[in-house]
N, C-alpha and C positions, 0 to 999 in steps of 0.2 A: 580687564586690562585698562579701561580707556579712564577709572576710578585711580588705578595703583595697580602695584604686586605687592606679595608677599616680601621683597627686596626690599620696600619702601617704610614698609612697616618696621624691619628690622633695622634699617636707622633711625627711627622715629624711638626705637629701644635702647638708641645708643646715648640718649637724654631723658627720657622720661621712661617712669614707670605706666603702662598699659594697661588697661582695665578691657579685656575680650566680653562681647555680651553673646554667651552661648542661649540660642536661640531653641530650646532643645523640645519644649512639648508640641510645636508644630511645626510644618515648612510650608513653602509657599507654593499653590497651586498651578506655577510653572514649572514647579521644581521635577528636574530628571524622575526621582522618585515616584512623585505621583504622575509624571508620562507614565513608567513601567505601568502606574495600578490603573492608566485608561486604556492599556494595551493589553491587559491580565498578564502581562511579562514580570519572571522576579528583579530583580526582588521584592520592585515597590508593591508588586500584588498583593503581598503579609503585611505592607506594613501599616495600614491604616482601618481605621475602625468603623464599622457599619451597623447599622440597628434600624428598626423600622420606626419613623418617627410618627408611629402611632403609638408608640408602647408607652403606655402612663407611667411605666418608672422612670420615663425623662423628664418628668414633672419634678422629680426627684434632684436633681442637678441643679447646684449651686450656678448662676448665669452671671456671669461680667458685663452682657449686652443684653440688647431687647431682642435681636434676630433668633430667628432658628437658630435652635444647637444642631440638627442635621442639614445637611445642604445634598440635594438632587443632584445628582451627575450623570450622564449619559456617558458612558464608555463608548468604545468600538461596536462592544456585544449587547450591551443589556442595562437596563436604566440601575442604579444604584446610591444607597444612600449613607452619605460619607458624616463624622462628626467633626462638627468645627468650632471650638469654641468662644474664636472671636470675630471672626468672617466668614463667608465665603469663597474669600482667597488665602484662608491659610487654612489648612486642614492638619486636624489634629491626628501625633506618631502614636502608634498600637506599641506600648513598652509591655502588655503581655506579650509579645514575641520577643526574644530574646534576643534574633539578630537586629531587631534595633537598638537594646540598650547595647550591644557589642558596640554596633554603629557609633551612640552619641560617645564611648568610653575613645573609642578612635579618635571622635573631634577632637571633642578633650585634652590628649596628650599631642594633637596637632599642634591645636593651640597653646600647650604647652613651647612645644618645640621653637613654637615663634616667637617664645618669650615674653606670654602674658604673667602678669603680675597679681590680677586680680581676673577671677573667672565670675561673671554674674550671671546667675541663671534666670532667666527671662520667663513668670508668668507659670514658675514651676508648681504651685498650688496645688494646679488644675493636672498633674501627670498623667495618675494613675484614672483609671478610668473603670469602673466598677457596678453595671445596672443593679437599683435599690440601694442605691447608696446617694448623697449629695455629691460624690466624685471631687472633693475640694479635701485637702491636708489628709488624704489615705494613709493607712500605716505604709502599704506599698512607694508611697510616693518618700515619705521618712527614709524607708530603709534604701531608696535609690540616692538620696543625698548621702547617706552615710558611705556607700562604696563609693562616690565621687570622691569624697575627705578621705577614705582609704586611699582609693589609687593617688590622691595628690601628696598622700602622708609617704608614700613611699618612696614617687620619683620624683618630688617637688614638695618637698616640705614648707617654701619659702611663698608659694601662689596661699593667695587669699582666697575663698570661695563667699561669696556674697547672691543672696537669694533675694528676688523682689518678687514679693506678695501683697500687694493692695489689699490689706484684710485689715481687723479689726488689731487690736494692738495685741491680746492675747492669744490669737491664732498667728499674730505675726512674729510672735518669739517664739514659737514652735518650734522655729527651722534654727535653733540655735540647740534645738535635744541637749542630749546631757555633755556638753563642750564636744559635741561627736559628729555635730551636721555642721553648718555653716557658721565659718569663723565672724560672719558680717551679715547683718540683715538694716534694708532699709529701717529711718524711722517715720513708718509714713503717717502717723499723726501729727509731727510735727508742721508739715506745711499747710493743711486746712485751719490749725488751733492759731498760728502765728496772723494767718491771715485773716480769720474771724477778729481776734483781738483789735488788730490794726482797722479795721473796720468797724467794729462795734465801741472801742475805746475801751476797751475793758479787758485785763488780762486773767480774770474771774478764773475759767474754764484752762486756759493756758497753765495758771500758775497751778491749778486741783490735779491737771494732769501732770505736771511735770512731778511735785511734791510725792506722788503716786507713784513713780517709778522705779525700779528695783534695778541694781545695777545687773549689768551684762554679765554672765557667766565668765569662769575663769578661762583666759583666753579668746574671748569674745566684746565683740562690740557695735555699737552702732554707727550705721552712716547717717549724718544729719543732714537734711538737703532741705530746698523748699521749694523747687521744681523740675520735676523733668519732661522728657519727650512726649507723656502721655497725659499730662496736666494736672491736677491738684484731684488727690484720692479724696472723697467722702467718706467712704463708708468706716477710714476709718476715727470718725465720729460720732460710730455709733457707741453710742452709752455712755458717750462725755459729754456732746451738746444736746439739749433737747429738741425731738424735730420740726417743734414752730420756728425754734431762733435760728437752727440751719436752713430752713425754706427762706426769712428774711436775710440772711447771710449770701445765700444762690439770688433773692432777686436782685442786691443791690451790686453783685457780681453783673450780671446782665444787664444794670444801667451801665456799665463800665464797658460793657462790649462782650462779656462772657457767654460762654454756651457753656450747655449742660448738656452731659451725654446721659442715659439711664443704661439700666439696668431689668431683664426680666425678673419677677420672682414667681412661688411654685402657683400662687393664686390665680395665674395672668396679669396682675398690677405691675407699673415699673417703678423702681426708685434711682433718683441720683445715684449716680456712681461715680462720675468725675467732672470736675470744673474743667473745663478750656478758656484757658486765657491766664496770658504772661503775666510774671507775677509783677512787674512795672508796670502794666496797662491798670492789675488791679489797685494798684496804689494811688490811682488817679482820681478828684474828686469830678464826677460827672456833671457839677453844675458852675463849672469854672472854664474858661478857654484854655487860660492858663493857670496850674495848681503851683504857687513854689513850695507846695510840700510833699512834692512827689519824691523828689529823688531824697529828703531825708527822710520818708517814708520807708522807701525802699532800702536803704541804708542800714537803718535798723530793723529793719527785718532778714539782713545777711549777717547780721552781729549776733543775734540770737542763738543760731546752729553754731554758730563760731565757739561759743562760749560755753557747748555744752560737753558731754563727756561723749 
């Protein structure tokens, strides 16, 4: 209450169209929910997923982070081990139970209700959850986007559904199936390639990949961005930049002030997985007090997305 209500929001729709970010493969480890499953109370007791993180088919699992993918939890009763795939304080939903996909279909037409326009599914990849598998773009996880675009086809034909998946370019138009999953998916190679360019001076790589692009399926498209909340993707430059010139691309990030977050892989090695750092701070030449070719750096690097399809 002390953010808004629900009231406040629905003026906010009395002018603009609203983009909701349904947050759907985890919740947060204050959440009601997971009280229930530290109390063994339902309903949250079903709803989250546990495995002993000795078992070598978590080797198996694709990682966004370096951390544990299970996190220790002491209950009321008994120690227990829960899976998380991007902290410790967000614990990943068990959508083999079915009272939680009821559950997210509930948000869902909540958020309908309140007059989203655009529904973005948060980090949806990683859904479905499946030991001996990498657990990342499951057919299960498919087929749960495709009943989302159902129920929205039916009581909301006019809502966008838009999926973000930090993945490589052709696992990231996955989630666009056959004009049957999401009408929008990020384009997340756009923001590392604009900004290597800008950096390297060379639109080499830039122009290979754009020239390479196939248009969006019928009824489908992309959203062009160059940075959001969770900072500039890497990985998906795999197999468009080579990885010496990305290492020099990351360190000359880092004279600018960037951090690099990693990533585990199944070897125990880690690699990049996202730049941190604003995409204005990265326009900045690090050996000047004052750069005056920051801001038409930065300039032409919002013209780019602008101009694409």
């Amino acid at each position: 209450a002390e953010l808004g209500k629900w009231e406040h929001i629905n003026q906010l729709n009395q002018s603009f169209d609203l983009m909701f970010d349904f947050v759907l493969n985890h919740v947060s480890r204050e959440s009601l929910w997971f009280a229930d499953f530290m109390e063994h109370m339902p309903p949250g007791n079903q709803y989250f997923l546990e495995a002993d993180p000795l078992d070598a088919r978590l080797l198996q699992v694709v990682r966004p982070r370096p951390d544990p993918l299970m996190v220790e939890i002491r209950t009321r009763h008994d120690v227990r081990h829960v899976w998380a795939t991007f902290s410790k304080d967000q614990i990943d939903l068990n959508y083999g139970n079915p009272d939680v996909l009821m559950q997210a279909l509930d948000i869902l037409l909540y958020y309908i209700r309140q007059g989203a326009r655009v529904v973005r599914l948060d980090a949806v990849a990683f859904l479905w959850k499946e030991l001996g598998t990498s657990c990342i773009h499951l057919p299960q996880t498919h087929e749960v986007v495709k009943l989302l675009r159902d129920v929205l086809n039916e009581v909301e034909p006019g809502v966008i559904l838009l999926t973000e998946t930090n993945v490589p370019h052709p696992e990231n138009i996955s989630y666009f199936g056959q004009s049957d999953e999401a009408h929008m998916v990020y384009q997340f190679s756009l923001p590392p390639l604009v900004l290597h360019a800008i950096f390297s001076g060379s639109t080499r790589y830039l122009n290979g990949w754009l020239q390479s692009l196939e248009p969006a399926p019928a009824g489908c498209t992309f959203l062009n961005f160059t940075a959001s909340h969770d900072g500039v993707g890497v990985r998906a430059l795999e197999g468009v930049i080579p990885d010496g010139e990305v290492a020099e691309w990351l360190d000359g990030m880092r004279e600018r002030g960037g951090f690099i977050s990693t990533r585990a892989k199944p070897d125990g090695s880690e690699s990049p997985y996202e730049l941190n750092i604003s995409y204005f701070d990265a326009m900045r030449d690090p050996d000047t007090d004052f750069d005056q070719w920051q801001i038409p750096r930065f300039l032409l690097s919002q013209t780019i997305p602008l101009s694409l399809q």
